[in-house]
C-alpha positions as CSV (number, residue, x, y, z in Angstrom):
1,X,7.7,0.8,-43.2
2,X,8.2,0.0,-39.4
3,X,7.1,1.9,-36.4
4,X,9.7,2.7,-34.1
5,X,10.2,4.6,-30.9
6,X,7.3,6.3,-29.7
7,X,7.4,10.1,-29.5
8,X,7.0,11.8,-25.9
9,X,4.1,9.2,-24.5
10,X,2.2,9.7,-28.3
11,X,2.3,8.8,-31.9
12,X,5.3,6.5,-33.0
13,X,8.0,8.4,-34.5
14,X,8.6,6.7,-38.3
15,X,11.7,4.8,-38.9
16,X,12.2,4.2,-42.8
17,X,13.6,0.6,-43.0
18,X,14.2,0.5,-46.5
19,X,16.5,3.6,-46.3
20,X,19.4,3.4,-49.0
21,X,22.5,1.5,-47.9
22,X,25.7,1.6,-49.8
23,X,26.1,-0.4,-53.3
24,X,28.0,-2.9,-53.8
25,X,31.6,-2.5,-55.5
26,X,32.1,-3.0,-59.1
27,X,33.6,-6.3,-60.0
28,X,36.0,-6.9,-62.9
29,X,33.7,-9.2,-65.3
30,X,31.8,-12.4,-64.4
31,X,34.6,-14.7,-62.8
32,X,34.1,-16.2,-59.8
33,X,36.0,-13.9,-56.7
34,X,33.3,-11.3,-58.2
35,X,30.2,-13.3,-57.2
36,X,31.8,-14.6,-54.1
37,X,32.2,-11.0,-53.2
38,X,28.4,-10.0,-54.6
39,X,27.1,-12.6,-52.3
40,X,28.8,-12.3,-49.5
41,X,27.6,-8.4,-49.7
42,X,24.5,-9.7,-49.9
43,X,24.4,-11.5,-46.8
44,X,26.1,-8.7,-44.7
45,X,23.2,-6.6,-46.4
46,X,20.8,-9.2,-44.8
47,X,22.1,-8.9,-41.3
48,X,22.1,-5.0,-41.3
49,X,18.2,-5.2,-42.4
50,X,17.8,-7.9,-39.9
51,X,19.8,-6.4,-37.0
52,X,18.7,-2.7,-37.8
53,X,14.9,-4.2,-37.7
54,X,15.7,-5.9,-34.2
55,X,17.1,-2.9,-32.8
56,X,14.1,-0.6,-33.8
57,X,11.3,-3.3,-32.3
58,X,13.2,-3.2,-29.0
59,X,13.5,0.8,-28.9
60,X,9.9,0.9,-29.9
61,X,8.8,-1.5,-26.3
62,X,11.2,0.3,-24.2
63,X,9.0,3.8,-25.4
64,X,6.1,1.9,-24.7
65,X,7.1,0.9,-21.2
66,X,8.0,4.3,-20.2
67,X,5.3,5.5,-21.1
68,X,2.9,3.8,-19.2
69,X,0.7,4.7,-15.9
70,X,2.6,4.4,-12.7
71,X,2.1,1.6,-10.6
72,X,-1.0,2.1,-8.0
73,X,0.3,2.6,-4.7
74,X,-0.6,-0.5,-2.3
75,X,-0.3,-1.3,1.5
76,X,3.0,-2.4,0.6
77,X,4.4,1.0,-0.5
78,X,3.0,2.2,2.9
79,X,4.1,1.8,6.7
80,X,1.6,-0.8,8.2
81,X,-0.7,0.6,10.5
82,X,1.0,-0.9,13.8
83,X,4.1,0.8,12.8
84,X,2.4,4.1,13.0
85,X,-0.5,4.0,15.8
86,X,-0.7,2.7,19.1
87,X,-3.4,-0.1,19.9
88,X,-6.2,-0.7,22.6
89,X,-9.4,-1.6,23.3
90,X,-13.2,0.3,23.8
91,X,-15.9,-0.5,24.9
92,X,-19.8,0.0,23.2
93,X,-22.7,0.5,25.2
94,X,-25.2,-0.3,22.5
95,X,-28.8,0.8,21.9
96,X,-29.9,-2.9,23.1
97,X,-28.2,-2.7,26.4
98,X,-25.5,-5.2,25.2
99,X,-21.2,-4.5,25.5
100,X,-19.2,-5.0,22.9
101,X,-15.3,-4.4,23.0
102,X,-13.6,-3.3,20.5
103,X,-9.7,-3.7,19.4
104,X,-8.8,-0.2,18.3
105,X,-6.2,1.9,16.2
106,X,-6.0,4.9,18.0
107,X,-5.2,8.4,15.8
108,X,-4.6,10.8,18.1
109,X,-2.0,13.4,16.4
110,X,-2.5,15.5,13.1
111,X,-0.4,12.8,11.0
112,X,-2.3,9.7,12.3
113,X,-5.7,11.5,11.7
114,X,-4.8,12.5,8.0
115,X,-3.8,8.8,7.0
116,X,-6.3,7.1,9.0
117,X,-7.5,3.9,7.4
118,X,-5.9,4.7,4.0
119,X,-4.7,2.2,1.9
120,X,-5.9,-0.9,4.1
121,X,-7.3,-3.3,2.4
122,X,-8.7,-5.8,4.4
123,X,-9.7,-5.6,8.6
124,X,-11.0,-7.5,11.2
125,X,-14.8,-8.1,11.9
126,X,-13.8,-6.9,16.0
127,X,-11.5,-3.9,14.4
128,X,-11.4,-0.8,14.2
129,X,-10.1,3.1,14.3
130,X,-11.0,5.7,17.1
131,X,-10.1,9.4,15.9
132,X,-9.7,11.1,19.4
133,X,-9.8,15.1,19.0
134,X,-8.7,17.5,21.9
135,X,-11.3,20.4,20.8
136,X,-15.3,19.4,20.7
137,X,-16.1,20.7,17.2
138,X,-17.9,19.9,13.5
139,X,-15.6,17.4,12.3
140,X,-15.9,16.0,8.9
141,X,-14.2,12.4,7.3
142,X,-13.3,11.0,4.0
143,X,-12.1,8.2,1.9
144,X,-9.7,9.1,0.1
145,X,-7.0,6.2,-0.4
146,X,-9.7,4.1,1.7
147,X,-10.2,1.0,-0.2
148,X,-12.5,-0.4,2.6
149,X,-16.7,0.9,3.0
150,X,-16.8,1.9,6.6
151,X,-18.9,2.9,9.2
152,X,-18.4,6.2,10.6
153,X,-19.8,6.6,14.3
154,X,-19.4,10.7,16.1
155,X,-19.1,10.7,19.6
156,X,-19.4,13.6,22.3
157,X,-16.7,14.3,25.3
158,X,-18.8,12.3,27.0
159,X,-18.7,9.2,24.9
160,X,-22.6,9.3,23.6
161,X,-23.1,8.3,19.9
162,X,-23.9,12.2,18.2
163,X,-25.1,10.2,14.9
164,X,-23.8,7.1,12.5
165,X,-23.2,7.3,9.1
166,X,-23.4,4.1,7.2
167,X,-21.5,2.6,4.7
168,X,-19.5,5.4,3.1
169,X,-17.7,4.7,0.0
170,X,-14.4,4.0,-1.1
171,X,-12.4,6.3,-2.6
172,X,-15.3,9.0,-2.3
173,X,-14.1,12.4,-1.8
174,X,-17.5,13.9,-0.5
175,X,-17.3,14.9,3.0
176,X,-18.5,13.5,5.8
177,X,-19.8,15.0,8.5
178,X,-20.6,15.1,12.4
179,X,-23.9,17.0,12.9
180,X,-23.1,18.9,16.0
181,X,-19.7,19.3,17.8
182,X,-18.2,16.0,19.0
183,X,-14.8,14.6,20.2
184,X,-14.5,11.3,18.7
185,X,-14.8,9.6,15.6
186,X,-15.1,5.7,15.0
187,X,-14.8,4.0,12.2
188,X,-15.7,0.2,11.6
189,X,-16.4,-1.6,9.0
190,X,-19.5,-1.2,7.1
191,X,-22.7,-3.5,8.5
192,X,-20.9,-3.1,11.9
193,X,-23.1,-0.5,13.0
194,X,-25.7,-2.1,12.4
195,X,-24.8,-5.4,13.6
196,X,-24.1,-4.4,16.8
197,X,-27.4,-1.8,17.1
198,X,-24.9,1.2,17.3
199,X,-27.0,4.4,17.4
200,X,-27.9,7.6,19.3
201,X,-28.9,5.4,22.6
202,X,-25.5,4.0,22.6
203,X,-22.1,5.2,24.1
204,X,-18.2,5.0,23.7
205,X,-16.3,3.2,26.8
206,X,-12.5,4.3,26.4
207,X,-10.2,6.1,28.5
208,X,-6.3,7.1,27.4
209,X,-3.7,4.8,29.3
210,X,-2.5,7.8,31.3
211,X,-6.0,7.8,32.9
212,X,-6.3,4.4,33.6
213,X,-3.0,3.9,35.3
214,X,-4.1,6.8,37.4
């Protein structure tokens, strides 16, 4: 017995390979025409087993293919991130007095801030992405899709550091969140914080282009 085609995504359906085929005609006596004829029935009989095997084997890796998980979606399934933000640069003020600027992804609308840093899997040591919000409020992150561990820094209007959250997860789905109302959200990657003696003492730099061509 041979397994054929799979059933919808589940047990194989059974294909009886041995099912009856037709007999072969009578022949007039033992003469020769007679087993010429048995044998080349024979062979055809061969090639139906043979082909009708085939045929089933194939059938049964086709159900198997189309059965299987969908591809995981990847950076290249995805617009690249300077197809869909704007770029520029900050400054940090950090807790030991020292500047350090900053290349920046800037997500500014509803669209930019609900992708984020999704799907990126690799990103500069001097990189990152600056969540600007219009309204001073509780805002909260995730990383969903976000294959990288970041660094999440909150901000007030003012650009002061609110708190830092270090190191969250990738692919976590917990929520994290400012403590009080801010206005900004950076995140780098993880150890950056730290590197760079980002805390409460320290401060955001960054104006909107408008403003500084003002």
């Amino acid at each position: 017995m041979f397994l054929g085609p799979l059933g919808a995504c589940g047990k194989a359906a059974e294909v009886e390979v041995d099912a009856p085929l037709p007999v072969p005609p009578r022949t007039c006596g033992d003469n020769g025409a007679g087993i010429q004829l048995l044998k080349h029935f024979e062979l055809e009989r061969k090639m139906s087993r043979t082909l009708f095997i085939a045929f089933c084997a194939s059938v049964a890796i086709f159900g198997l293919a189309s059965c299987s998980a969908p591809a995981e979606t990847t950076s290249a399934n995805v617009p690249s991130l300077e197809d869909d933000f704007d770029r520029d640069t900050l400054i940090i003020e950090s807790d030991d007095g020292l500047k350090h600027e900053l290349d920046i992804y800037l997500a500014t609308n509803f669209e930019q801030q609900r992708r984020g840093l999704m799907f990126v899997r690799k990103m500069p040591a001097s990189t990152g992405m600056l969540f600007v919000y219009e309204d001073s409020d509780h805002h909260s992150m995730w990383m969903k899709n976000t294959y990288i561990s970041l660094d999440l820094v909150f901000a007030r209007k003012d650009g002061t550091v609110s708190s830092v959250i270090h190191g969250a997860q990738p692919l976590s789905l917990t929520s994290q969140a400012s403590i009080e109302p801010v206005n900004f959200v950076l995140e780098l990657n993880a150890g950056t914080a730290r590197r760079l003696h980002i805390g409460n003492k320290s401060r955001i730099v960054w104006k909107p282009r408008s403003d500084n061509e003002e």
